[in-house]
C-alpha positions as MATLAB code, in Angstrom:
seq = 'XXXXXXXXXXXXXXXXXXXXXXXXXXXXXXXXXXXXXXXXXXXXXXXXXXXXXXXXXXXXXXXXXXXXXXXXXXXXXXXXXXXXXXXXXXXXXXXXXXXXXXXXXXXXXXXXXXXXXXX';
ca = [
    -109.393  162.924  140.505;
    -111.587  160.222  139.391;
    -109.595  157.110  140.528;
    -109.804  155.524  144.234;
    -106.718  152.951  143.538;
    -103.690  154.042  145.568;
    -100.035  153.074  144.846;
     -99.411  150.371  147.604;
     -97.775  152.036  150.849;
     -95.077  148.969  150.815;
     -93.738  149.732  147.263;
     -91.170  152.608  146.809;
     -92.837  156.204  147.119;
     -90.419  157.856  144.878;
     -88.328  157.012  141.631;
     -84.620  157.255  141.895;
     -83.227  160.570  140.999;
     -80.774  158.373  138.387;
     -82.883  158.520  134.870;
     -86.019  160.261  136.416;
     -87.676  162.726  134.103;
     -91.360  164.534  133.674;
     -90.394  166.850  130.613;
     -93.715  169.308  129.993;
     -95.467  168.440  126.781;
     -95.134  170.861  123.782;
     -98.863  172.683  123.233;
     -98.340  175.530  121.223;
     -99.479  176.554  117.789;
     -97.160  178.547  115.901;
     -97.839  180.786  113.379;
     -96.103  182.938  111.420;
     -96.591  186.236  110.088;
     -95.690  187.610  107.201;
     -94.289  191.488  108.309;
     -94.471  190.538  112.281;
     -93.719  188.315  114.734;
     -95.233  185.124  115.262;
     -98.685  184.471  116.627;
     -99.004  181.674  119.432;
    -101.816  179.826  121.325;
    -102.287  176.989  123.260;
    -103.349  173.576  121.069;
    -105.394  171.859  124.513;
    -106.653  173.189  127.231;
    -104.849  170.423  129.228;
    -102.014  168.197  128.448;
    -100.497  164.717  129.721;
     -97.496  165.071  130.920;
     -95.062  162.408  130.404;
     -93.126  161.272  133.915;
     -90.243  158.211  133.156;
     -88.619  156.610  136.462;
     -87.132  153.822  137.967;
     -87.869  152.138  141.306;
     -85.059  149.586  143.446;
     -87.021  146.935  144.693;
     -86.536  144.365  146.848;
     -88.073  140.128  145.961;
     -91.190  141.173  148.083;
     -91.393  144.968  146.427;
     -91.338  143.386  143.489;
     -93.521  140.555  143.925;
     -95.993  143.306  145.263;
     -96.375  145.437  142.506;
     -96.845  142.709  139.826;
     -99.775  141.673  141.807;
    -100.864  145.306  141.648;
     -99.935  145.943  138.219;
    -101.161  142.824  136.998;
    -104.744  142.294  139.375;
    -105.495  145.650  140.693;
    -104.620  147.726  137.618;
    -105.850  145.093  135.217;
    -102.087  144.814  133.421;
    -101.907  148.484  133.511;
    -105.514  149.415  132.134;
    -106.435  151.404  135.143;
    -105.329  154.591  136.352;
    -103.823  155.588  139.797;
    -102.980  158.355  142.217;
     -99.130  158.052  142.756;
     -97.353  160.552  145.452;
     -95.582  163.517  144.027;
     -91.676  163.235  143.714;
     -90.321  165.126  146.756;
     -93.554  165.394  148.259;
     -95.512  162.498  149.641;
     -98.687  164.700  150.640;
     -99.580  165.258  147.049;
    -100.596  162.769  144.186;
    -100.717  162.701  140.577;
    -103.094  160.133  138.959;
    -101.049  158.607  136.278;
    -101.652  155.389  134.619;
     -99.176  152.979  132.838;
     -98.245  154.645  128.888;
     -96.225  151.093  128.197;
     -95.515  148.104  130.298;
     -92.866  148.190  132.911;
     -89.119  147.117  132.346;
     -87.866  144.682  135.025;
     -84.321  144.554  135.054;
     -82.726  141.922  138.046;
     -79.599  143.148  140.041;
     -79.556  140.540  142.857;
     -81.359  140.726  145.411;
     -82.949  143.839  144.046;
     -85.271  144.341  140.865;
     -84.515  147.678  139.157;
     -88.303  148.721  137.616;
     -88.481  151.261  134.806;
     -91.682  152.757  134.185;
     -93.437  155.176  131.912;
     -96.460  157.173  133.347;
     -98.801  159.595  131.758;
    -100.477  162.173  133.815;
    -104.266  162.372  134.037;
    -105.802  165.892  133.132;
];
């Protein structure tokens, strides 16, 4: 891992289950054969995997990780190691593919996000 910046210990540590999804990236080469069956092969050596989540957070959560988003990760520029969904010992660095999605449900902000993995 080549990043030291940390998702902030007051923010969320995992996405809600509701809409969460890390789908593995198609990397195979097909080929086919004329009189057999189909020759395959990896495309990469490595591949970014795609995670999409939402995090509930409350006016102080939120107000939190705009600061980070915005002044620690340089609007989303810089990657990140982010804990593991279901397991808090392990990180992923990941970095912002788009901008986040507020959406307001008083008093909590619901915050979509779309992550890439870092390989």
């Amino acid at each position: 891992m080549s990043t030291t910046i940390t998702w902030p210990t007051d923010l969320p540590q995992q996405f809600l289950v509701e809409g969460y999804a890390d789908p593995p990236q198609d990397n195979l080469i097909r080929t086919q054969m004329d009189a057999a069956q189909a020759n395959q092969r990896p495309r990469f050596t490595n591949v970014a995997d795609d995670i999409k989540g939402t995090m509930l957070m409350t006016e102080a959560q939120y107000t939190s990780f705009k600061t980070f988003f915005k002044s620690t990760l340089k609007n989303g520029a810089y990657s990140f190691l982010l804990p593991v969904k279901g397991d808090n010992a392990t990180y992923h660095e990941v970095r912002f593919k788009i901008p986040y999605d507020p959406q307001s449900q008083a008093p909590f902000t619901r915050v979509s996000m779309q992550l890439e993995t870092i390989v």
